[in-house]
N, C-alpha and C positions, 0 to 999 in steps of 0.2 A: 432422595437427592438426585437430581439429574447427571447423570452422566456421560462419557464419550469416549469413543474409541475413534482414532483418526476425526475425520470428520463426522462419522453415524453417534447420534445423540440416542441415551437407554432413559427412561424413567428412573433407573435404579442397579443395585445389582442386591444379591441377597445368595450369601451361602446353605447351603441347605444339607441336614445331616442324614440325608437319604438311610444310611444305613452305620452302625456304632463305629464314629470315631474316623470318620470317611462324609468329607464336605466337598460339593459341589464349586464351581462358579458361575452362576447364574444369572441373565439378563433381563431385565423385567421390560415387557412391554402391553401398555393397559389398552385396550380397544373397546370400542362400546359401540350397540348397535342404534346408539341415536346420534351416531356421527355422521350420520347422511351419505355414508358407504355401503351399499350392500355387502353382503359377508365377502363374495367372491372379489370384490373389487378392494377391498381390505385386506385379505390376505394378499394380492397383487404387489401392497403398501410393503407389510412383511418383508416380503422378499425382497425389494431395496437395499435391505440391513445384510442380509446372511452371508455374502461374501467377503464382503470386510471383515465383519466380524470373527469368522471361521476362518480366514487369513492372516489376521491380528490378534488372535485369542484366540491361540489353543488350547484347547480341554475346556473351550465356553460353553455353555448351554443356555437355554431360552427356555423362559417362561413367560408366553402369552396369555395376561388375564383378562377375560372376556365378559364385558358383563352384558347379560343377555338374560332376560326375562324369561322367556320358555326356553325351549332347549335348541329348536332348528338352526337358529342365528349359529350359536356355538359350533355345533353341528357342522354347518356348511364350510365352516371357516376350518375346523380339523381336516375335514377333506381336502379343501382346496391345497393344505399344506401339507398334504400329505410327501413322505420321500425327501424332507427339507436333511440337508445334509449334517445340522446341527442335531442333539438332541435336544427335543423340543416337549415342553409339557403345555396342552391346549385345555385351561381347566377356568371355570367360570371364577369369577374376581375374587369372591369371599371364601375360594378351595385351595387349600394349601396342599401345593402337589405334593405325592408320594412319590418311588421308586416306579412304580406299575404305572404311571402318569406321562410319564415320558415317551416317548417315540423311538427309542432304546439308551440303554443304559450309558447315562452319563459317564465323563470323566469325574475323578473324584482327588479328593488330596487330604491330607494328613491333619492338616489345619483349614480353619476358613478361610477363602480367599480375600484378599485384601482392599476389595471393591479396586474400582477404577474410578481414572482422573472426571474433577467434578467438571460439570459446563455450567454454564448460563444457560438456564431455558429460553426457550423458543417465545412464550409469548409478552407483551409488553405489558407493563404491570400496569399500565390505564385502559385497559382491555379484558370487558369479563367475558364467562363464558358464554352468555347469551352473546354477543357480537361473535363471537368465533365459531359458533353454530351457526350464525348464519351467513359468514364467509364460508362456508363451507358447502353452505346450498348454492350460494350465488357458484362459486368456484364450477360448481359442479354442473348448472344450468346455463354461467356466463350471462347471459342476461333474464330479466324476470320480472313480473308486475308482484304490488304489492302484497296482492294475495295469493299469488301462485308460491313466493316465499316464505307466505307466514302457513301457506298449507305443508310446505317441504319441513318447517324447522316445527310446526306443532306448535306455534306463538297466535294468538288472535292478532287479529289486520294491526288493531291499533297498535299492538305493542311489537309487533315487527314493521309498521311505518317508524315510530319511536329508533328503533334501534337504525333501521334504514341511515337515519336522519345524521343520528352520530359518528356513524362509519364514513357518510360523506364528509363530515367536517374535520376524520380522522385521513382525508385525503383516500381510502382504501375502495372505493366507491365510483359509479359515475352517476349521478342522478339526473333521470330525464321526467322531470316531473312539470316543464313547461313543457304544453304542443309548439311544434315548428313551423315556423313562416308558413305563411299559407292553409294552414290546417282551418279543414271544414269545419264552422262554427258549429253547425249543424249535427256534426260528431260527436260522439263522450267523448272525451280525452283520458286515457286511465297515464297515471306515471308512472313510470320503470326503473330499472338500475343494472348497472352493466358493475362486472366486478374488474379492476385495477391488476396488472400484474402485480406489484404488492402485496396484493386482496387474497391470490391465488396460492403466491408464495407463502404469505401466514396460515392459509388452510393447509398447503403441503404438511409442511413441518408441525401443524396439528396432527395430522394422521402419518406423523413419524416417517414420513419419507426424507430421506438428505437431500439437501443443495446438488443440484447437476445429476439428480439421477434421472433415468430413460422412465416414465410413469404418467402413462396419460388415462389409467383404468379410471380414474374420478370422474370423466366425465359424462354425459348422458348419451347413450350408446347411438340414439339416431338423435336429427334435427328436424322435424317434420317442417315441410315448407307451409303447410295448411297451418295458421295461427289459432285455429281455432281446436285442432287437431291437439297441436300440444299443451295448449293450456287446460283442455280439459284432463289432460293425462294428469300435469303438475296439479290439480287440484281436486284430484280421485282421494288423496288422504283426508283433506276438509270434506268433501262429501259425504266418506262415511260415517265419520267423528258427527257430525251436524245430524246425517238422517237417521241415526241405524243407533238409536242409542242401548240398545241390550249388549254394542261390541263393545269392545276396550281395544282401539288402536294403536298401539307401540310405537308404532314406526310405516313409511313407505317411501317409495323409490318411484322415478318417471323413468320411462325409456332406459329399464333393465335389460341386460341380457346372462342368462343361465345357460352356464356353462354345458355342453353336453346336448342340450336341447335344440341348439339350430333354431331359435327363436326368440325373439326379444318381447316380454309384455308392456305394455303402453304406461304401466305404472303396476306395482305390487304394494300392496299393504298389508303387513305384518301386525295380529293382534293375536284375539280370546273373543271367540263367540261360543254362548251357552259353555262356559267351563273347559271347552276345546279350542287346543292352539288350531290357528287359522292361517291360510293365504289368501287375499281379496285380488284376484286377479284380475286385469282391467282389458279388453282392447276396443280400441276406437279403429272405424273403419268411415273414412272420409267419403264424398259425392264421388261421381264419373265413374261406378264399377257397379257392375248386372249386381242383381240382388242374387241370382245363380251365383255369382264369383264368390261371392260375401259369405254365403251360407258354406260351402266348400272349404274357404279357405279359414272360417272361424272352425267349423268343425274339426278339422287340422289341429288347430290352436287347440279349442276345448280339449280334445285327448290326449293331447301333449301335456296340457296343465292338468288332466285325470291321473294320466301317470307318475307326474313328478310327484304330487299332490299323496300318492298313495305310497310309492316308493319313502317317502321323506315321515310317515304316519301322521299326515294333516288333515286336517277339513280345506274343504277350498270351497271359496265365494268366487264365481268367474260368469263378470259380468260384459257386455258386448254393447256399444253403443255404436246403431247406423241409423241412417238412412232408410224410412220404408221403401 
């Protein structure tokens, strides 16, 4: 049952008898790594809640369920919140934390706590989750051709034009699916979609951010002005899923940036190649730069992403599209 504390909306809350006769109060919040977040920019989400929270409820604790098919996603996300001022247990969806699970030792009490006041969730009950997966890419891209979002949300074309269709009619949408005055006949015409503030606000409050908080990590770290540039980025997750069929792709991201590294890749894809967790890592390097600059500045790239790559115990797929 959803909950709330001031304005910050929980999933839930759930007492927990960590140890005989001694109950928690505890915050449930579910995150998942096909919400079109990278881990770091999720954990960003998190943080939105903690000070209310831990201002409004004392002796509250958090429990972040993450569900995450291999381990890195989880991973990242514990670090990133690492030092959160609540006790906090970072444990995959289907693992009921223990005492040792936590970030240090809870407040506890004599009885179970008495959950907190219910709310109304956040989404509109004529809205499924396929539509709010892909508010969620839009949100996050702002605008986007048909296929650059059915590559971001993992939907085939037809069935993310399909859902396109309904969100325009849900007003959440802008759809540019006629060309404008003048447009060269001569030209394909592909249509597009721009997301609604609306659009942006029903993706917030999916990934548990409140109304009026400071939180701009959802969106795509650069904007390349070359259109060719970054559509090839948004559609690095279709590419591999289409060519490379020995992977199993999870999930990917356009115009990441990882924390630490001083670097953004042009798109990441998160899977399972031959039985080992993987990173597909992407950079696109555009016209008007020496093939000297290119080679230099991707080798850069390449041992940045060898490092991360080894430091995190991944395989990595790190591919480099230019210019001869």
């Amino acid at each position: 049952m959803t909950v709330h504390i001031r304005n910050i909306v929980f999933a839930g809350t759930e007492s927990l008898e960590i140890a005989p006769g001694r109950w928690t109060d505890t915050f449930l919040y579910p995150i998942s790594y096909n919400h079109s977040l990278p881990p770091w920019d999720y954990a960003r989400a998190v943080r939105t809640k903690i000070n209310t929270l831990a201002k409004y409820r004392r002796g509250a604790s958090l429990w972040i369920q993450v569900e995450s098919p291999g381990r890195w996603y989880l991973e990242e996300v514990r670090a990133a919140l690492y030092g959160l001022p609540l006790a906090t247990a970072i444990t995959r969806s289907d693992h009921h934390p223990v005492l040792t699970d936590f970030s240090f030792i809870p407040q506890t009490f004599i009885r179970p706590s008495p959950g907190a006041p219910a709310s109304e969730g956040w989404q509109p009950v004529d809205m499924v989750n396929e539509e709010v997966q892909t508010l969620r890419v839009l949100a996050r891209i702002k605008t986007g051709y048909t296929s650059e979002i059915a590559s971001l949300t993992g939907f085939s074309v037809w069935k993310a034009r399909r859902i396109l269709r309904g969100l325009y009619k849900k007003e959440l949408i802008i759809s540019h699916e006629e060309p404008p005055k003048g447009w060269d006949e001569k030209k394909r015409f592909y249509p597009s979609w721009s997301v609604k503030r609306k659009g942006v606000s029903l993706a917030l409050r999916s990934w548990g951010v409140p109304e009026g908080a400071n939180f701009s990590a959802y969106k795509e770290r650069r904007n390349p002005e070359d259109g060719r540039h970054r559509r090839t980025s948004r559609l690095w997750t279709a590419s591999l899923r289409r060519a490379w069929a020995g992977a199993e792709i999870w999930t990917g991201w356009s115009e990441v940036q990882i924390p630490g590294l001083r670097t953004a890749p042009d798109a990441l894809a998160w899977g399972q190649l031959d039985g080992q967790e993987t990173l597909f890592w992407l950079e696109v390097e555009g016209g008007g730069t020496s093939g000297r600059v290119i080679m230099q500045r991707s080798a850069k790239r390449f041992r940045k992403a060898i490092l991360y790559a080894d430091d995190n115990n991944l395989h990595l797929v790190f591919a480099l599209l230019a210019k001869p």
